[in-house]
Phi, psi and omega in degrees: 000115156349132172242011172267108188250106146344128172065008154256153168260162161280169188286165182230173188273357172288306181295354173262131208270151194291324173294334166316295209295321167310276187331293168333318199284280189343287212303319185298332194261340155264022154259332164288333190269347173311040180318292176314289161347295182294311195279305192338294179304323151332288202287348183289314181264018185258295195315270162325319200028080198251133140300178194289323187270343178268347199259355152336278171290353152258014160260022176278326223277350156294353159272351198298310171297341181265298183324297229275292199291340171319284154309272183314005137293320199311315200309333205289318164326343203249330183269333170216029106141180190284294172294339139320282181315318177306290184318308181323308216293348196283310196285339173272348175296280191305341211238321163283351178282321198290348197261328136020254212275351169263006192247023222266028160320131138340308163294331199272302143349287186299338183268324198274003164267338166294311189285351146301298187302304201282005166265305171318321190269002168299327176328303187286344157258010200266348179263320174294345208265298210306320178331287193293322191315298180301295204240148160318136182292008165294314179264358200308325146273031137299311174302310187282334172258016135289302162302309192294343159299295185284322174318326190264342179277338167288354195273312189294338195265276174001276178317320184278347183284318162355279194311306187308308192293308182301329174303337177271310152189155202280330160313312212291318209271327179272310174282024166267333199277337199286276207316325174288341185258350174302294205288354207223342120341288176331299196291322220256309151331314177276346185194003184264121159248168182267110156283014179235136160285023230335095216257040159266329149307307161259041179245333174290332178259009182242304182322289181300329166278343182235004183067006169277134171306173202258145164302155187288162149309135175267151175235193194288348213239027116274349148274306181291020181251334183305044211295008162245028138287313214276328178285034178236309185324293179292342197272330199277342167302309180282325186289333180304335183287253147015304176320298217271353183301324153331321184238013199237274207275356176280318180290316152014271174319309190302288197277011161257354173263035181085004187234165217270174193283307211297332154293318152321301193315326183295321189283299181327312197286304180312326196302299184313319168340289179278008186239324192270332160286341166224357154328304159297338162294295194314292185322318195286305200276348151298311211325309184297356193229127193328144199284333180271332160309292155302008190266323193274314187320282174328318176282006198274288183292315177304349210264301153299001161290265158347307175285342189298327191306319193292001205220005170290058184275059190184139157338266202316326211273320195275318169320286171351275176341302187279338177275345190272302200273006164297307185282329160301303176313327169251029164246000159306271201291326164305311213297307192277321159333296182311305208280318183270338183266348161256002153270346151321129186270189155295303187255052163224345188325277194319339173279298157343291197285331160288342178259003155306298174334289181313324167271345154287341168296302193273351156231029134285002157270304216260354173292309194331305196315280212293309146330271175328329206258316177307329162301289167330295198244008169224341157105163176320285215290309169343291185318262194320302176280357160322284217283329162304303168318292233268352158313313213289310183277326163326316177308297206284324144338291177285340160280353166270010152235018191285293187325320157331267162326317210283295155004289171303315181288305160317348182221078179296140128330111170304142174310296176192137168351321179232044169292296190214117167237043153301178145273174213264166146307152187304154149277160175235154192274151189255087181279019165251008167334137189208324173305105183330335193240344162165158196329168187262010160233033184284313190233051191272022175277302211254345198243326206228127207244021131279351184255356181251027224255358195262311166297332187245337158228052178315163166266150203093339169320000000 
């Protein structure tokens, strides 16, 4: 099988709709506002005057909070709509910052950052479910590596406003972010719309007016029943892993092989660098090539990437390193994001994309853990060529099951028998089709509500 597909263009910014682009901006302008988070361990230990292992572990407990909320934005996505779990989370986000500086105890400190994490971290699937929502699946991975562009371009922004505002004073940091998250509320209230209807609502208000029972509800168990979502899920998972070693076990590495945090810091300012200067080239120049193909691709290169670490005895030799599996990084992830927002049904997107969500949140735990303990007793080079082994086989894993996934995507999962019994409208071809893995109306009856647009948003909804 070809891995080329002949006679598609990439997408352009035109084919993706104005409400995306409003989103876009809103992920951007609260990823430029990530202040607090990054800084926190600072101030624990300057401030506070915390060891480094004691302010660790209470900035751990914000991820404690993104694990737990990850899944429970999707659900909420799905039960009191997309844009809604979105506003919450922006807004109980910003009202926990402002409580911050009156709190500025340890103890206390570690509970409003677990309450962070858990409000904060719904965001993120309720903005990929509005994503798959919003754009066609012709384009969908163009859209998600638009997003993952702005997330790292705010990041890369971020830290210097960040650095500039804590030098003047360190409170200041917590109502600068709660403001950026007021404004990225603001964007989202004002020009972002919801194409999901939450229709457990109006299957309770039609029951009670007409006397018909209410439609059955969908749960998570039409997700865990999904066994070629949750084995793409677990895979993406393990590779999450592997990931997070960049920021857990890599600085480690550095500074028992002699060299400063500050060196360390540089490879991150490349990283970021090279994601924001080359996502959007790179994302154009894949475009023509099926999303499981860039995917294996991608894992090819982190794979080589990662092992280069192990032979590294030089700055420049770990910049090599880092610049390679960089690339890999940003043909991962839009590649793979697409691939799970389009295995997704319609009225479960938020439950899906939360249990995506989740496997990356649950191994920003288990990589430190797992990173660490490998270090410890077997040492850096083990570590390197591991994650390489384990890169090299996931690639060849997720291509011996790709046919599977493509399968699955030619036939979607129904919501529920009596989700819509209408009939689907003729599809029409997209000659703007960017998407790696099949026509952008292989599964529009049911996943893409722009190809519905007669059905899901009829009068009377």
């Amino acid at each position: 099988m070809s891995h080329r597909r002949s006679g598609q263009r990439p997408t352009r910014a035109a084919d993706l709709p104005a409400s995306f682009w409003w989103l876009w901006f809103a992920v951007l302008v609260t990823w430029t506002g990530r202040f607090v988070v990054p800084f926190m361990t600072l101030f624990l230990t300057r401030d506070a005057g915390l060891s480094t292992s004691e302010a660790g572990l209470i900035v751990s407990g914000y991820g404690g909070g993104v694990v737990l909320s990850a899944l429970a934005g999707g659900v909420l996505s799905d039960v009191i709509g997309r844009r809604r779990t979105l506003l919450g989370s922006l807004l109980l986000s910003a009202a926990t910052m402002t409580v911050f500086p009156s709190f500025p105890q340890p103890a206390a400190i570690a509970v409003l950052l677990f309450v962070f994490g858990l409000v904060n971290g719904a965001a993120q699937p309720s903005v990929a479910a509005l994503i798959t929502d919003l754009v066609p699946a012709a384009h969908r991975r163009a859209a998600f590596a638009y997003n993952f562009w702005a997330v790292n371009l705010g990041y890369a922004v971020g830290p210097l406003l960040a650095g500039f505002i804590a030098d003047h004073a360190f409170e200041y940091l917590f109502y600068a972010q709660a403001g950026v998250l007021v404004v990225a509320a603001t964007i989202v209230l004002a020009r972002v719309t919801d194409a999901h209807a939450p229709r457990a609502f109006r299957a309770s208000r039609a029951a009670r007016t007409a006397g018909a029972p209410a439609e059955p509800a969908v749960g998570l168990g039409q997700v865990l029943r999904d066994r070629v979502f949750v084995t793409f899920t677990l895979a993406m998972l393990v590779y999450s892993v592997v990931y997070v070693q960049s920021t857990s076990s890599l600085p480690v590495t550095m500074v028992e092989d002699g060299f400063s945090s500050g060196e360390y810091g540089f490879l991150l300012t490349l990283n970021g660098v090279l994601l924001c200067a080359l996502q959007i080239p790179s994302a154009r120049l894949v475009a023509r090539w099926r999303r499981e193909a860039v995917l294996a691709g991608a894992l090819l290169f982190t794979a080589l990437g990662v092992g280069l670490q192990a032979l590294a005895n030089s700055w420049l030799f770990y910049a090599m390193a880092v610049s390679v599996w960089t690339l890999g990084e940003m043909g991962a992830h839009p590649a793979a994001q697409s691939i799970a927002a389009d295995m997704s049904t319609r009225r479960a997107r938020g439950r899906y994309l939360g249990t995506y969500a989740l496997a990356f949140s649950t191994a920003t735990m288990i990589g430190p853990l797992a990173g660490g303990t490998v270090l410890q007793h077997l040492g850096s080079g083990p570590l390197w060529v591991g994650c390489a082994v384990v890169c090299v086989l996931l690639a060849g894993f997720l291509t011996l099951t790709s046919p599977a996934r493509e399968r699955r995507l030619a036939t979607p999962v129904a919501d529920d028998p009596s989700d819509d019994p209408s009939p689907s409208p003729p599809p029409l071809p997209d000659p703007g089709a960017v998407d790696g893995a099949t026509p952008a109306t292989t599964d529009a009856p049911l996943s893409d509500p722009a190809a519905r647009r007669d059905r899901v948003d009829r009068p009377g909804r």
